[in-house]
C-alpha positions as CSV (number, residue, x, y, z in Angstrom):
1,X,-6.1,38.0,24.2
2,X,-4.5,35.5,22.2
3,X,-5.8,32.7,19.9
4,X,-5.4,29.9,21.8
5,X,-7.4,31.9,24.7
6,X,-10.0,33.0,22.6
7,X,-10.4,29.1,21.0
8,X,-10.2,27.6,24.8
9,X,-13.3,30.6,25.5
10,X,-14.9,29.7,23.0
11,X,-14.8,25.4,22.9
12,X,-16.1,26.3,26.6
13,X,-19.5,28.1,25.5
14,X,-20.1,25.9,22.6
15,X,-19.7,22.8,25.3
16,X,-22.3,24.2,27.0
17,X,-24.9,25.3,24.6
18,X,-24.2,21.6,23.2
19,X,-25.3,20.6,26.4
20,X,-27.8,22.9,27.2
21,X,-29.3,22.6,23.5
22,X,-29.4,18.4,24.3
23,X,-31.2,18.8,27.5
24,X,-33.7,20.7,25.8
25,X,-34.5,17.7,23.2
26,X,-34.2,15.1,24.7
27,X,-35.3,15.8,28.5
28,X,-37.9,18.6,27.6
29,X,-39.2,17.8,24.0
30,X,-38.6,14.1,24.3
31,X,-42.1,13.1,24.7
32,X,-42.9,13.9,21.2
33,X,-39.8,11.7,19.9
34,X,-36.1,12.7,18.5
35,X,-35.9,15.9,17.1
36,X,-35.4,15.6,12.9
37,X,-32.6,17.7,13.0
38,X,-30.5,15.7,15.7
39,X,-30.3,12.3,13.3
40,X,-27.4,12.2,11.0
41,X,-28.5,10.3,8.4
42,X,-31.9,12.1,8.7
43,X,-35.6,11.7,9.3
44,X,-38.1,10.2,7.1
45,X,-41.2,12.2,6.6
46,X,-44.0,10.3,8.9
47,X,-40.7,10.7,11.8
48,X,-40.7,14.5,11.0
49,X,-44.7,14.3,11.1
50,X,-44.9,12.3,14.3
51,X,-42.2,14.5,16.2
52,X,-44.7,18.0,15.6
53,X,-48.1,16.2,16.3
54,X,-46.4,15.0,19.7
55,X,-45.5,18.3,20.6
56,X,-48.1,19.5,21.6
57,X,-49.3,23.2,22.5
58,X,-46.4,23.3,25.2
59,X,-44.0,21.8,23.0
60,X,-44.3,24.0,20.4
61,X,-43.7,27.2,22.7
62,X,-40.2,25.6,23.9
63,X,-39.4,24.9,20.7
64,X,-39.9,28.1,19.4
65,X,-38.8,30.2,22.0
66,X,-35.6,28.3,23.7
67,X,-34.8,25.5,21.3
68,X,-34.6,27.7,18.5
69,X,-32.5,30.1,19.6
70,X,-29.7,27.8,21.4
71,X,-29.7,25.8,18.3
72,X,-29.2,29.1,16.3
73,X,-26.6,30.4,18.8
74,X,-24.4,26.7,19.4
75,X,-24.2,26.2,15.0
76,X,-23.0,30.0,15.3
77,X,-20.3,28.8,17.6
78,X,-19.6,25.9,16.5
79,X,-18.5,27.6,13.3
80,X,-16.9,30.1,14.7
81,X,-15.5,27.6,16.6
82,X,-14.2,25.2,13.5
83,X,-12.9,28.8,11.6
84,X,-10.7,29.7,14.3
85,X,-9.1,26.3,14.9
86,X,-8.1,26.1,11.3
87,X,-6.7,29.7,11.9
88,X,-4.8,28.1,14.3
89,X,-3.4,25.8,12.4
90,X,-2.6,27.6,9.8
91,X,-2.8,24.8,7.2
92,X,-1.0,25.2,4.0
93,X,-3.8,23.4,2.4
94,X,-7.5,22.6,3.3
95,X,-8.1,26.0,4.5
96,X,-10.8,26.8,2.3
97,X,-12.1,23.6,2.3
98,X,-12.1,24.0,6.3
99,X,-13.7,27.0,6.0
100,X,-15.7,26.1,3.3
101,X,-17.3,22.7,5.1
102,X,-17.4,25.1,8.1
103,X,-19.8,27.9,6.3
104,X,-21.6,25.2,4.1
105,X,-22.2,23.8,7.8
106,X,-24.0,26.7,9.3
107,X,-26.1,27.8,6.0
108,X,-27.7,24.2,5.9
109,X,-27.9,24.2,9.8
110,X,-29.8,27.2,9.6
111,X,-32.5,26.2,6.2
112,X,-33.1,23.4,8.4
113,X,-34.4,25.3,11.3
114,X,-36.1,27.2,9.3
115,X,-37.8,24.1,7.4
116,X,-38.5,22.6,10.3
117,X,-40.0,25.9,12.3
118,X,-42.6,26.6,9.2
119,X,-43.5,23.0,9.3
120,X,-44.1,23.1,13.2
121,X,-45.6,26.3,13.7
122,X,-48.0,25.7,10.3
123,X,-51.7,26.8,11.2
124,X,-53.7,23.8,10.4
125,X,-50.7,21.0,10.4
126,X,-50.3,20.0,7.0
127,X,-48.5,16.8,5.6
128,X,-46.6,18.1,2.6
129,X,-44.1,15.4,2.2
130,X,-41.9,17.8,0.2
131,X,-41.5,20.1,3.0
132,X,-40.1,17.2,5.1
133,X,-37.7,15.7,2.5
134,X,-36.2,19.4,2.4
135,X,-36.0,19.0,5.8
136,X,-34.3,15.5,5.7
137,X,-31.7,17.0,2.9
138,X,-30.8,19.8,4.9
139,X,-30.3,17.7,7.5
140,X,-27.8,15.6,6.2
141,X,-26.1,18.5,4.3
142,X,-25.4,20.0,7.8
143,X,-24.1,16.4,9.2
144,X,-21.9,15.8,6.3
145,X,-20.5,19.3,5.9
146,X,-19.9,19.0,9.6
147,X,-17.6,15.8,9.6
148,X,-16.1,17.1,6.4
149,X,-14.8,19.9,8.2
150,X,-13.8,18.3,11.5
151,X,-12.2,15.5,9.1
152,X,-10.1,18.1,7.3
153,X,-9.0,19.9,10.7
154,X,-7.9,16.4,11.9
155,X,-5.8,15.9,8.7
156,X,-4.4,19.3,8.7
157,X,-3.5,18.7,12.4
158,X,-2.1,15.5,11.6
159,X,0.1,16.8,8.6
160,X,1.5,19.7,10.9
161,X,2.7,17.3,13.4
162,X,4.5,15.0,11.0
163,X,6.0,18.5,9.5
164,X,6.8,19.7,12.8
């Protein structure tokens, strides 16, 4: 199979699990407000607090069960996603810093969903502030290292079609 098969595969799935991964926060955990992890610039800590206590007992179980999982499997993707585009361009430069946005991407991505799963599934709630600025950073790690990446694929697509 070649490249460009395997990338057009691949966009596919992670367009869906995008979309099955948004139905799932804002159609079925909505009612307790916007997930931390979907705001870019991130969540202060009474947002963070709010979003668990809405949850509810439900809320927690589709959290835990489905969101959590097509969260962890879409950021897999994604970067899988962002590492074979750049192999596809094969940029003479920005290819580690593609990568490396790409990776840095995933790790905060995933500290995130961990963050936010302990503070969530915590047994009683507590409102440890700390916890929910880690939360926030990672956050906006993830968004940044996300549009770094994406920004550097752009620029590496642009400087192949002015060389080509």
């Amino acid at each position: 199979m070649s490249l460009q098969a395997i990338l057009k595969r691949l966009a596919l799935v992670v367009g869906v699990l995008f979309l099955a991964l948004n139905y799932v926060a804002w159609v079925r955990l909505g009612h307790a407000g916007q997930l931390p992890d979907l705001n870019p610039l991130g969540a202060r800590p009474d947002e963070i607090f709010g979003f668990r206590d809405g949850l509810g007992f439900e809320g927690k179980i589709l959290f835990n069960e489905v969101y959590r999982i097509l969260d962890a499997v879409f950021l897999s993707g994604l970067t899988l996603l962002l590492c074979f585009v750049a192999r596809a361009l094969r940029p003479k430069r920005f290819w580690g810093l593609i990568i490396g946005f790409a990776v840095i991407y995933c790790i905060a991505d995933l500290t995130e969903n961990r963050l936010l799963a302990e503070l969530i599934n915590e047994v009683p709630p507590q409102r440890d502030v700390a916890q929910a600025e880690a939360i926030n950073l990672a956050t906006r790690v993830k968004f940044a290292a996300l549009l770094l990446s994406v920004a550097s694929l752009i620029t590496c697509w642009r400087q192949e079609g002015k060389a080509g």
